[in-house]
PyMOL CGO cylinders between C-alpha atoms (Angstrom):
from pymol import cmd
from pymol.cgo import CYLINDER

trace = [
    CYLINDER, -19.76, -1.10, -17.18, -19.97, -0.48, -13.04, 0.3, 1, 1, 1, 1, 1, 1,
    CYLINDER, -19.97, -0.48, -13.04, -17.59, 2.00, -11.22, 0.3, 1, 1, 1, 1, 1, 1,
    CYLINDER, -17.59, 2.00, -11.22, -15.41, -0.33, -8.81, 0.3, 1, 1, 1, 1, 1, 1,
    CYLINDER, -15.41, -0.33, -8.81, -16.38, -0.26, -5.67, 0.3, 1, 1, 1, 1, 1, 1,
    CYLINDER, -16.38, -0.26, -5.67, -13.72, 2.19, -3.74, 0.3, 1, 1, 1, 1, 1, 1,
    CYLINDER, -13.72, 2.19, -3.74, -12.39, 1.78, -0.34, 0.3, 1, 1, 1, 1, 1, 1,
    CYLINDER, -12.39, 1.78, -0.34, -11.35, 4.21, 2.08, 0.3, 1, 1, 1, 1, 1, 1,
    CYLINDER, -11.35, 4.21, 2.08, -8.15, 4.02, 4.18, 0.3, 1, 1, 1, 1, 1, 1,
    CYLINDER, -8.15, 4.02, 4.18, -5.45, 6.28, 5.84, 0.3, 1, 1, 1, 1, 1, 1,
    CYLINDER, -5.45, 6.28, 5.84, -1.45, 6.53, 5.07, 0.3, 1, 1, 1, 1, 1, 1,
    CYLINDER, -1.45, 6.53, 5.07, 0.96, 8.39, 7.01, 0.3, 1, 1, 1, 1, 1, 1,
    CYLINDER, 0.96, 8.39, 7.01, -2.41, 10.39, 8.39, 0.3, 1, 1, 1, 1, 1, 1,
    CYLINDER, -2.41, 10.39, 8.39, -3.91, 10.93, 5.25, 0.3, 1, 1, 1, 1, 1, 1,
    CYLINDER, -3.91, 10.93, 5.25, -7.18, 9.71, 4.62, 0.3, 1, 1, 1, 1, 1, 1,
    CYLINDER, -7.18, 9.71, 4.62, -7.10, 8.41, 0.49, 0.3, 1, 1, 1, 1, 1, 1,
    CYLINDER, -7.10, 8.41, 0.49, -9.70, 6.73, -1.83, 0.3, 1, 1, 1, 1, 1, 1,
    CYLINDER, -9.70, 6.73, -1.83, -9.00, 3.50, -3.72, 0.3, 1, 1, 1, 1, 1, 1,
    CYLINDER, -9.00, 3.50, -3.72, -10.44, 0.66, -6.09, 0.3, 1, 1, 1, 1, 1, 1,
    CYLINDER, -10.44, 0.66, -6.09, -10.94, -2.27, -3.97, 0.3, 1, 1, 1, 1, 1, 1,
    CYLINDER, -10.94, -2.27, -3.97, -8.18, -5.06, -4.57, 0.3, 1, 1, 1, 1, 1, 1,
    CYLINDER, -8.18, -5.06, -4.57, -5.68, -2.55, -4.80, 0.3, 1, 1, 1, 1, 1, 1,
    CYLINDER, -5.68, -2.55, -4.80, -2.34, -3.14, -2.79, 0.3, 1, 1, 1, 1, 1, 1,
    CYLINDER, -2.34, -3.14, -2.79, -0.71, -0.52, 0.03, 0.3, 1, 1, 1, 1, 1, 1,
    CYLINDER, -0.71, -0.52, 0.03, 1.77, -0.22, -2.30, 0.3, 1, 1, 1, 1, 1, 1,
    CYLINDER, 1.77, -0.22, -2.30, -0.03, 1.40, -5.13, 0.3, 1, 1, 1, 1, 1, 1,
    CYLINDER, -0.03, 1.40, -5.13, -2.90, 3.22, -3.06, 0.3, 1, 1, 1, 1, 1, 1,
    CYLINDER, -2.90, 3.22, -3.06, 0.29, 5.25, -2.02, 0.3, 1, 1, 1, 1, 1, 1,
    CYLINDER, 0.29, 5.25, -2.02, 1.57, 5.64, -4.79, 0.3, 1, 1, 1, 1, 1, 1,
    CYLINDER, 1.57, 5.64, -4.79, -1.44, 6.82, -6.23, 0.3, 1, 1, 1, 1, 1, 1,
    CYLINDER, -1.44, 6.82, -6.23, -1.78, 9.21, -3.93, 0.3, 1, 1, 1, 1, 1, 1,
    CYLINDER, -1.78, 9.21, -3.93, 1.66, 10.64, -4.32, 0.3, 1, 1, 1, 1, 1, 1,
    CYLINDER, 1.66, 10.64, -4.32, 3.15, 8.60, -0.91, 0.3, 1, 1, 1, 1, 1, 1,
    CYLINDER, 3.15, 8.60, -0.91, 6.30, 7.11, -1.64, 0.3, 1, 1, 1, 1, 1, 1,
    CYLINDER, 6.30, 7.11, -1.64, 7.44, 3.62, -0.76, 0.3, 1, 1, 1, 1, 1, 1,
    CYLINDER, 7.44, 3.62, -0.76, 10.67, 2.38, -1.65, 0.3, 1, 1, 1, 1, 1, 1,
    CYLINDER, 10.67, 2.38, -1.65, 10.82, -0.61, -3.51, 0.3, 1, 1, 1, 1, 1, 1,
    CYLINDER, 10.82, -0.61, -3.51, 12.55, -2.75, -5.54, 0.3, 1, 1, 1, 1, 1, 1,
    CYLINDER, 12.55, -2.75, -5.54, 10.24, -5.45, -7.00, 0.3, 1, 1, 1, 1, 1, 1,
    CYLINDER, 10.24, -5.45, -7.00, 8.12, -2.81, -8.97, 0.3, 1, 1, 1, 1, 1, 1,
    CYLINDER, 8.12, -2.81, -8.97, 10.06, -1.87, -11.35, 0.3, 1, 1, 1, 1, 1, 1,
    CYLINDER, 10.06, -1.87, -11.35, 9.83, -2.54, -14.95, 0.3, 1, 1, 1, 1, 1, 1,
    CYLINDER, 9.83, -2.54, -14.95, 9.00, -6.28, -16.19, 0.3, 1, 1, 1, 1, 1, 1,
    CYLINDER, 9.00, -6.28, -16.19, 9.26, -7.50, -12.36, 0.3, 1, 1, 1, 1, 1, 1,
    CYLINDER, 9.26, -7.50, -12.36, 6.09, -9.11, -10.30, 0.3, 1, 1, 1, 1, 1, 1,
    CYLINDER, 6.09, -9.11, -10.30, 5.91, -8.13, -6.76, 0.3, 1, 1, 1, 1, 1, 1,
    CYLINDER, 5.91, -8.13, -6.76, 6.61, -11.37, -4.70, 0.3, 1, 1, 1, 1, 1, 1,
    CYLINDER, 6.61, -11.37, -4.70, 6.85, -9.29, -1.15, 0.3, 1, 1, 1, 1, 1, 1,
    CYLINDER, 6.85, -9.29, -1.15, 10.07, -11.30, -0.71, 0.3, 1, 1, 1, 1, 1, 1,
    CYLINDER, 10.07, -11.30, -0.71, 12.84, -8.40, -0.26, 0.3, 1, 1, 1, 1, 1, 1,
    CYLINDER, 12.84, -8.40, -0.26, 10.49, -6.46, 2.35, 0.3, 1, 1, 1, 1, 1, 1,
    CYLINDER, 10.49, -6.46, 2.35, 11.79, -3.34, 1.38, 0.3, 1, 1, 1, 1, 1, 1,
    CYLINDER, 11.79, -3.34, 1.38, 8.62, -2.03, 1.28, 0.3, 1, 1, 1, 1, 1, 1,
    CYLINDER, 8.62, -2.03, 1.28, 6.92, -2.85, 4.55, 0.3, 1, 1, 1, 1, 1, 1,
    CYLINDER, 6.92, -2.85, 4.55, 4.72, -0.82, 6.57, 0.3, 1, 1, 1, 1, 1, 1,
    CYLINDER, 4.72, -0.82, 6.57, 2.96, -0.69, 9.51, 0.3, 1, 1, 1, 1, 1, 1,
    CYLINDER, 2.96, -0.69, 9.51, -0.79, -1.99, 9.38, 0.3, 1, 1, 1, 1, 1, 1,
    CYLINDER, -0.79, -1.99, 9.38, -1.45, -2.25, 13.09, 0.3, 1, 1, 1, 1, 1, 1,
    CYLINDER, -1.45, -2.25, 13.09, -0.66, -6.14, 12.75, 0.3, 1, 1, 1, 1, 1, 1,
    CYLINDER, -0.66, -6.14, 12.75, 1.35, -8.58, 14.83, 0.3, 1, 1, 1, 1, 1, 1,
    CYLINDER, 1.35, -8.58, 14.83, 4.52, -7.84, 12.10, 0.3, 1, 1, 1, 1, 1, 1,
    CYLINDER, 4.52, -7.84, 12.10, 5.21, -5.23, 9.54, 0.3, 1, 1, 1, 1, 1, 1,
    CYLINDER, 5.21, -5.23, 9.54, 3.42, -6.05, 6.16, 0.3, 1, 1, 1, 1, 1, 1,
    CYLINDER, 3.42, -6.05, 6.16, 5.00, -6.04, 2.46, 0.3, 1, 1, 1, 1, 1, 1,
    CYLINDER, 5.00, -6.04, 2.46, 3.47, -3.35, 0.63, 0.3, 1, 1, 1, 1, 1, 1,
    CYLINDER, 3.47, -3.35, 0.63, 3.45, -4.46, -2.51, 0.3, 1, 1, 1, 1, 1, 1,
    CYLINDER, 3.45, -4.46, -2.51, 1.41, -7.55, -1.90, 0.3, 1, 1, 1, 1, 1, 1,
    CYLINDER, 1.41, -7.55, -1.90, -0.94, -7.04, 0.92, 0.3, 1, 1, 1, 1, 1, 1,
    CYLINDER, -0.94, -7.04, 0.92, -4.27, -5.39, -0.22, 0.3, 1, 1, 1, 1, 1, 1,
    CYLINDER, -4.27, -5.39, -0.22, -5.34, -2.45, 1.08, 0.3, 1, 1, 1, 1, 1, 1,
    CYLINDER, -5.34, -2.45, 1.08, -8.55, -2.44, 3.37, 0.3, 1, 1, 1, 1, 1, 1,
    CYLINDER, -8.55, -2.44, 3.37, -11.26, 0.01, 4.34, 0.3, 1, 1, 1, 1, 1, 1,
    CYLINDER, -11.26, 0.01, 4.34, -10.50, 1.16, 7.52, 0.3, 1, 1, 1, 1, 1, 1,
    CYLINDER, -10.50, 1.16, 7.52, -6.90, 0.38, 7.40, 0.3, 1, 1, 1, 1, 1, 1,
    CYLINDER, -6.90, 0.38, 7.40, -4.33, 2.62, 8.85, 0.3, 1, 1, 1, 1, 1, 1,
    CYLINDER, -4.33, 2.62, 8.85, -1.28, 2.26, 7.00, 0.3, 1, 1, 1, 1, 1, 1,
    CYLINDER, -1.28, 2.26, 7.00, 2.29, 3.90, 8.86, 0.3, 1, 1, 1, 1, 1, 1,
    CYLINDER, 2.29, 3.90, 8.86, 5.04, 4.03, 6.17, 0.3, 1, 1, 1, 1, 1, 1,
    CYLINDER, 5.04, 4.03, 6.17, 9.03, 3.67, 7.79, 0.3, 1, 1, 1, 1, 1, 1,
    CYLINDER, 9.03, 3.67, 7.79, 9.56, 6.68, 5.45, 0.3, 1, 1, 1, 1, 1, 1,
    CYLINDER, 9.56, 6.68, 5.45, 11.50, 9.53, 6.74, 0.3, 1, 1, 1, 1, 1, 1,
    CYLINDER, 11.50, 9.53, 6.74, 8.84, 12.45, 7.87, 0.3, 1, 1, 1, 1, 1, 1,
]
cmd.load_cgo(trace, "trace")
């Protein structure tokens, strides 16, 4: 079986490594950046309806985290408190 192919983007300034397909949400999270959230917890699907977990992308409007893939290149901003 073939590695997946990873993609590189930053968050909050630092640069991380992910699978491609993988959402903002859980490239930060894998990386140990925290997003708040409410749709992933336990038994729940992430519908990117309660926007607590936007971010900045560099877009027109802040993007739902747990739904919007992450992209090489991308530089992700978190509303987090520094």
């Amino acid at each position: 079986m073939s590695e997946p192919t990873l993609i590189e983007l930053t968050i909050d300034g630092s640069k991380v490594s992910v699978p491609a397909g993988t959402s903002v949400f859980d490239a930060a999270r894998m990386n140990g950046i925290s997003i708040p959230t409410l749709c992933h917890q336990q038994n729940e699907v992430p519908v990117g309806v309660c926007r607590v977990c936007v971010v900045d992308v560099g877009a027109r409007v802040f993007a739902a985290s747990c739904v919007r893939p992450a992209e090489s290149g991308m530089v992700v901003t978190t509303v987090r408190k520094q």
